[in-house]
C-alpha positions in Angstrom: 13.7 -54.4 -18.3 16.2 -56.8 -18.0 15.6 -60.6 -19.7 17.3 -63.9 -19.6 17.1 -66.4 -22.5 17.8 -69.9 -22.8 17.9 -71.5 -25.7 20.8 -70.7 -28.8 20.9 -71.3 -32.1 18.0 -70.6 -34.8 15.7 -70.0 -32.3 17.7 -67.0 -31.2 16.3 -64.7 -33.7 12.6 -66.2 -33.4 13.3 -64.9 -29.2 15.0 -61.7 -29.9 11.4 -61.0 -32.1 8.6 -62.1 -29.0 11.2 -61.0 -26.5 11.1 -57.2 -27.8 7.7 -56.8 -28.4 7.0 -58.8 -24.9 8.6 -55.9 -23.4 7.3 -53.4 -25.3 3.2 -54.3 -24.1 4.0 -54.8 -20.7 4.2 -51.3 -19.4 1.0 -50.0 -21.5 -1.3 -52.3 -19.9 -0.3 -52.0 -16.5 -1.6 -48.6 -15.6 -1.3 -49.3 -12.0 2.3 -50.4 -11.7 3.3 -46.5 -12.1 0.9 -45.6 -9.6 2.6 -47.7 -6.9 5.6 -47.7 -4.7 7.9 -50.1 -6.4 10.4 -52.2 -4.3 13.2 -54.8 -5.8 13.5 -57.8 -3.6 17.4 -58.7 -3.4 18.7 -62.3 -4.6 19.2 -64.2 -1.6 15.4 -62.5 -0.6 12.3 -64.3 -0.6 10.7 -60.6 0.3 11.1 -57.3 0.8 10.2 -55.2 4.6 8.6 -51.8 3.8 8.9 -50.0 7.3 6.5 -47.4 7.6 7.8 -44.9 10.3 5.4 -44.0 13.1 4.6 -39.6 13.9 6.7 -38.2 16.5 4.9 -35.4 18.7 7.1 -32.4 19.9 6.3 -30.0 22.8 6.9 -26.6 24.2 9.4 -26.8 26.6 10.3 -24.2 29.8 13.8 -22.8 29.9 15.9 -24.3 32.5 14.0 -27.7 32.4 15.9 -30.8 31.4 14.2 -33.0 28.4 14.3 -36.1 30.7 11.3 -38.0 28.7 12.7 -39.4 25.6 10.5 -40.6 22.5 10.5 -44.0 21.6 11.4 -44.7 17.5 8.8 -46.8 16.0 7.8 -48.2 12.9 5.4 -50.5 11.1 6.5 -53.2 8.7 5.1 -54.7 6.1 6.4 -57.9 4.6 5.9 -58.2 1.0 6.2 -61.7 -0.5 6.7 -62.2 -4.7 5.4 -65.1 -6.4 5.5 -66.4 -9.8 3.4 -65.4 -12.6 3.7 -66.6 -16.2 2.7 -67.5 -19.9 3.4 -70.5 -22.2 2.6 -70.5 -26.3 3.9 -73.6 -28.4 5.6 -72.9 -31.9 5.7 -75.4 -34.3 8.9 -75.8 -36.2 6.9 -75.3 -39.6 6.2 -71.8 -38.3 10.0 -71.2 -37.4 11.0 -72.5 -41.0 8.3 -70.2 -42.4 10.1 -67.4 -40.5 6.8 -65.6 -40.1 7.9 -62.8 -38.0 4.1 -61.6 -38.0 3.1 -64.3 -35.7 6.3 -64.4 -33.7 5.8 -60.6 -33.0 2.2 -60.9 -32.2 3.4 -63.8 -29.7 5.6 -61.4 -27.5 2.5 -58.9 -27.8 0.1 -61.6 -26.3 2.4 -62.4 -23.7 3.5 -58.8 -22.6 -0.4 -57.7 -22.6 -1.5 -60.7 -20.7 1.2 -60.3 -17.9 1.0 -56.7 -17.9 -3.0 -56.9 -17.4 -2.6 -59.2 -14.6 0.6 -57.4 -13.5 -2.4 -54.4 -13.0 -5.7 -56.8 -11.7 -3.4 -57.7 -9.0 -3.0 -54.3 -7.7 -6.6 -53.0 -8.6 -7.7 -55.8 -5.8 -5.6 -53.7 -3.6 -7.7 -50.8 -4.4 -10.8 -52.7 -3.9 -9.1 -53.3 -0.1 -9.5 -49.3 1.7 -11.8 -49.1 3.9 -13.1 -45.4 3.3 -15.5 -46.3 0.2 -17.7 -43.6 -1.7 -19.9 -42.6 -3.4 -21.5 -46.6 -3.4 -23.4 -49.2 -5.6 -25.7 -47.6 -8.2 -24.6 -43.7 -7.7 -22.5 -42.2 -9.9 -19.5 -40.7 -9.0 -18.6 -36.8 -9.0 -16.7 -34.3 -8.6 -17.5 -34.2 -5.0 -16.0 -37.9 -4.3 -13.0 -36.9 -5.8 -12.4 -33.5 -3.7 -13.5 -35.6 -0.6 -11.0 -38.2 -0.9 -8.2 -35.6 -1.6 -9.2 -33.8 1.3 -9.7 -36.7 3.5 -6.4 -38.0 2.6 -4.7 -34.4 3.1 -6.5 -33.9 6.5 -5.7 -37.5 7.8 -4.5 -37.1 11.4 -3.9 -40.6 12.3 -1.3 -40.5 15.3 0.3 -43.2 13.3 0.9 -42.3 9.8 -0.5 -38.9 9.4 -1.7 -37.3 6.1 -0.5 -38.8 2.7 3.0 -37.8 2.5 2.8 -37.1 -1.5 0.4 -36.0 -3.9 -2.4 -38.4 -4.6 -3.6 -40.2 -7.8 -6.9 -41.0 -9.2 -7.7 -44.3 -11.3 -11.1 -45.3 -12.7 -12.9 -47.3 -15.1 -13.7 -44.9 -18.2 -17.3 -45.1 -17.4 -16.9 -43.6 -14.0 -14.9 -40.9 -15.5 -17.9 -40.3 -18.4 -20.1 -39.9 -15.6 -17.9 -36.9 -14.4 -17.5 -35.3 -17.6 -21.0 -35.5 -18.2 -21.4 -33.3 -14.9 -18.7 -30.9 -15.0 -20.5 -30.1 -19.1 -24.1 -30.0 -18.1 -24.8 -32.7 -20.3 -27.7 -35.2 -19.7 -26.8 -38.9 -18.7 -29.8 -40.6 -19.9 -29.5 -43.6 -22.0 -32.4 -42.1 -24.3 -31.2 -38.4 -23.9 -27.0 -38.1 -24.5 -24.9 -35.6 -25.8 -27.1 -33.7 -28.2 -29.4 -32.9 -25.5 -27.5 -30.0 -25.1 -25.1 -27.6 -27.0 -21.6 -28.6 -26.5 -20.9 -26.2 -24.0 -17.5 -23.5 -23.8 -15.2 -22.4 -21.0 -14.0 -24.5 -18.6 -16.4 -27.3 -19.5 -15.4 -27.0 -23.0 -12.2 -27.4 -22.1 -12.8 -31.2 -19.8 -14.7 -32.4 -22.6 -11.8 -32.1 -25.1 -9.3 -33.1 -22.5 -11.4 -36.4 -22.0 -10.0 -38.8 -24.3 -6.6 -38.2 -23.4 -7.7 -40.4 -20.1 -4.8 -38.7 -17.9 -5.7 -35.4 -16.4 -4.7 -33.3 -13.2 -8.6 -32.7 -11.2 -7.7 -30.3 -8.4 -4.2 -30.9 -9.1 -4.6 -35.0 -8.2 -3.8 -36.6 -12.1 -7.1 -39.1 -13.2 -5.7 -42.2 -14.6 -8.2 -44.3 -17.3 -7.9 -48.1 -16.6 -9.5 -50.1 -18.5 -8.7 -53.1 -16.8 -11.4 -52.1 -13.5 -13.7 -54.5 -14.0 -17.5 -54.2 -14.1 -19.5 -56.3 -12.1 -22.9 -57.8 -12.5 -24.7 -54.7 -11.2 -22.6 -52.2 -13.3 -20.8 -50.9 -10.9 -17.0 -50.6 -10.7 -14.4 -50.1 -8.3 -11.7 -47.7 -8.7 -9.9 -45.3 -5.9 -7.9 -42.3 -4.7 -4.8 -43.0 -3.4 -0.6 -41.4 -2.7 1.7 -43.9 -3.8 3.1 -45.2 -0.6 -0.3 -46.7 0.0 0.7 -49.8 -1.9 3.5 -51.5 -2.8 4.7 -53.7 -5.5 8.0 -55.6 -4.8 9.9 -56.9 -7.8 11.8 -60.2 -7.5 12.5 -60.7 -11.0 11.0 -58.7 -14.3 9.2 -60.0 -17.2 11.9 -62.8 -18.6 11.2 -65.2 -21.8 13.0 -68.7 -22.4 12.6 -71.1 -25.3 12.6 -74.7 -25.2 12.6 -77.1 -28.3 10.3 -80.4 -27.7 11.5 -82.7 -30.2 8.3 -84.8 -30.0 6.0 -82.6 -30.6 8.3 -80.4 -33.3 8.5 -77.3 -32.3 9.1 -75.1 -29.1 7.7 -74.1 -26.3 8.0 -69.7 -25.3 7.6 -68.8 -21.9 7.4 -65.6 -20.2 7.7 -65.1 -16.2 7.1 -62.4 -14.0 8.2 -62.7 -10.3 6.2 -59.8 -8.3 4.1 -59.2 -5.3 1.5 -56.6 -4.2 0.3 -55.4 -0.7 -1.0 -52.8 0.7 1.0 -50.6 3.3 -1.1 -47.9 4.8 -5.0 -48.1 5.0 -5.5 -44.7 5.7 -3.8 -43.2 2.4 -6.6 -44.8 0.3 -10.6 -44.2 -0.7 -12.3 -46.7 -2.9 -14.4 -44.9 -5.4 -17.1 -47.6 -5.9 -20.0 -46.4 -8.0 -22.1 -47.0 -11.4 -20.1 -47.6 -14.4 -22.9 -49.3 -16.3 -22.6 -48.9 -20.6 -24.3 -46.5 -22.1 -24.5 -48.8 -25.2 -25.1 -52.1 -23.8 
C-alpha cells in the first residue's frame, strides 16, 4: 500500500511506527474490499467508468443468405466517484520525548482499524441495496437462502447482463451463520435449550461444526465470509448478501496515506491518515440480500 509522509526530522521514526501498523489493520477489517471489483482512478481523474457490456444474441443462419442485419455494440456505464475519508489523533511532544513506541503503535492500529471498518460499512450499504431480498425480518436464514441465491444468480437470464459471470461469495453477520450451523448439526436454537440439547453430532455435520470458527468456508462451492462489521439493528435482524464480484465496485483514488504535522502551540503533533475511495454498485441482478434474524443468543 503505497504512503506519503510529510513531516522530517524526529518525528520520522514516531511515523515510520503508526504508519506500519496503520497498514497492517487495514486489510483485516475490511472483509468486504476483497470481495469487490477494485478499480484505481488515474491522477488527472476525479472517477473511474466501469462499462458493463450488454448480451449479444446469435442466430441460425440459411446457407446462401447474406447476414445483412448487423448487431448493435452496447454497454452500460457506471461512473464511480471517490471521496475523502480520514482520521486525526494529536501527540504531545512529552509522549514523543518519552519515545513510547507502545502508544505510537497502538495509534497506527486505531487508525488502520477505523478506516478499514468504514472502508467495509461503506460497501455493506451496497449490499443492503439488491433488490432480490430473502429469507426476511425475524426468520432465520438457511441453507435453502443460500442455494437459492446461487442458483438465482447462475440462472439469471437478463437480456442485459445475463448470469453472474464468476463464482459468487457469501458474507454474513456471525449470527446468521450460527443459525446455519445450528441446522446443518441438528442442534436446537432455543435460547433455553443450546448445544447440549443434543450429542455433538458426526459426519458431515461434524465436520461444519468444526469448520465454523474458521468463518471462511466454500457452501456449495460459493466461499461464506464472517463480517463482523454487519450491523444489527433494533429488531435483531441483520443484513448480509450473495453476490459475484462484478456486482460492485470500489474505485481507488488514493490508498490509506499518513502525514504528521507539529503545532507549536499546543506542543505536539497532529497524525493523520486519509483514504481516497468510492463504492457503487454495477449490476443489480448479480446480488441477493440475505436479510434475516441475527439476534444474540446471550444478550
Amino acid at each position: 500500500m503505497p504512503l506519503s509522509l510529510s513531516g522530517t526530522g524526529n518525528l520520522q521514526s514516531m511515523s515510520k511506527i503508526v504508519v506500519t501498523n496503520a497498514i497492517d489493520n487495514v486489510e483485516p477489517v475490511a472483509v468486504m474490499k476483497e470481495l469487490v471489483t477494485t478499480y484505481d482512478i488515474p491522477a488527472g481523474h476525479y472517477q473511474v467508468s466501469v462499462p458493463i457490456w450488454d448480451r449479444m444474441s446469435a442466430a441460425a443462419l440459411t446457407e446462401g443468405v447474406d447476414l445483412f442485419s448487423p448487431t448493435v455494440v452496447a454497454a452500460t456505464v457506471r461512473n464511480v466517484p471517490a471521496s475523502e475519508h480520514g482520521i486525526l489523533t494529536f501527540v504531545s511532544d512529552r509522549l514523543q520525548h518519552q519515545n513510547n513506541e507502545d502508544v505510537l503503535a497502538q495509534i497506527g492500529v486505531q487508525h488502520g482499524n477505523a478506516l478499514g471498518r468504514l472502508m467495509d460499512d461503506d460497501l455493506l450499504v451496497l449490499v443492503d441495496g439488491f433488490s432480490l431480498s430473502a429469507p426476511g425480518a425475524g426468520l432465520a436464514a438457511t441453507f435453502l437462502h443460500i442455494t437459492g441465491a446461487i442458483s438465482q444468480l447462475n440462472s439469471e437470464q437478463s437480456t442485459t447482463f445475463g448470469p453472474v459471470p464468476s463464482q459468487p461469495n457469501c458474507v454474513l453477520n456471525p449470527e446468521q451463520i450460527r443459525r446455519m450451523v445450528q441446522e446443518v448439526a441438528g442442534m436446537q436454537g432455543g435460547t433455553t435449550t443450546g448445544m447440549s440439547a443434543n450429542p455433538i453430532p458426526s459426519g458431515i455435520s461434524e465436520d461444519v461444526i468444526k469448520r465454523y470458527w474458521r468463518g471462511n468456508d466454500a457452501l456449495f462451492g460459493v466461499p461464506i465470509f464472517m463480517d463482523g462489521n454487519i450491523a444489527i439493528d433494533g429488531n435483531g435482524d441483520s443484513k448480509g448478501g450473495v453476490f459475484a464480484k462484478e456486482a460492485l465496485a470500489l474505485a481507488m483514488e488514493q490508498e490509506v496515506r499518513v502525514g504528521d504535522e507539529p503545532d507549536i502551540s499546543l506542543r505536539g503533533t497532529e497524525i493523520v491518515s486519509v483514504g481516497v475511495w468510492g463504492e457503487l454498485e454495477i449490476v443489480d441482478q448479480w446480488g441477493v440480500e440475505i436479510f434475516s434474524d441475527a439476534a444474540h443468543l446471550y444478550v
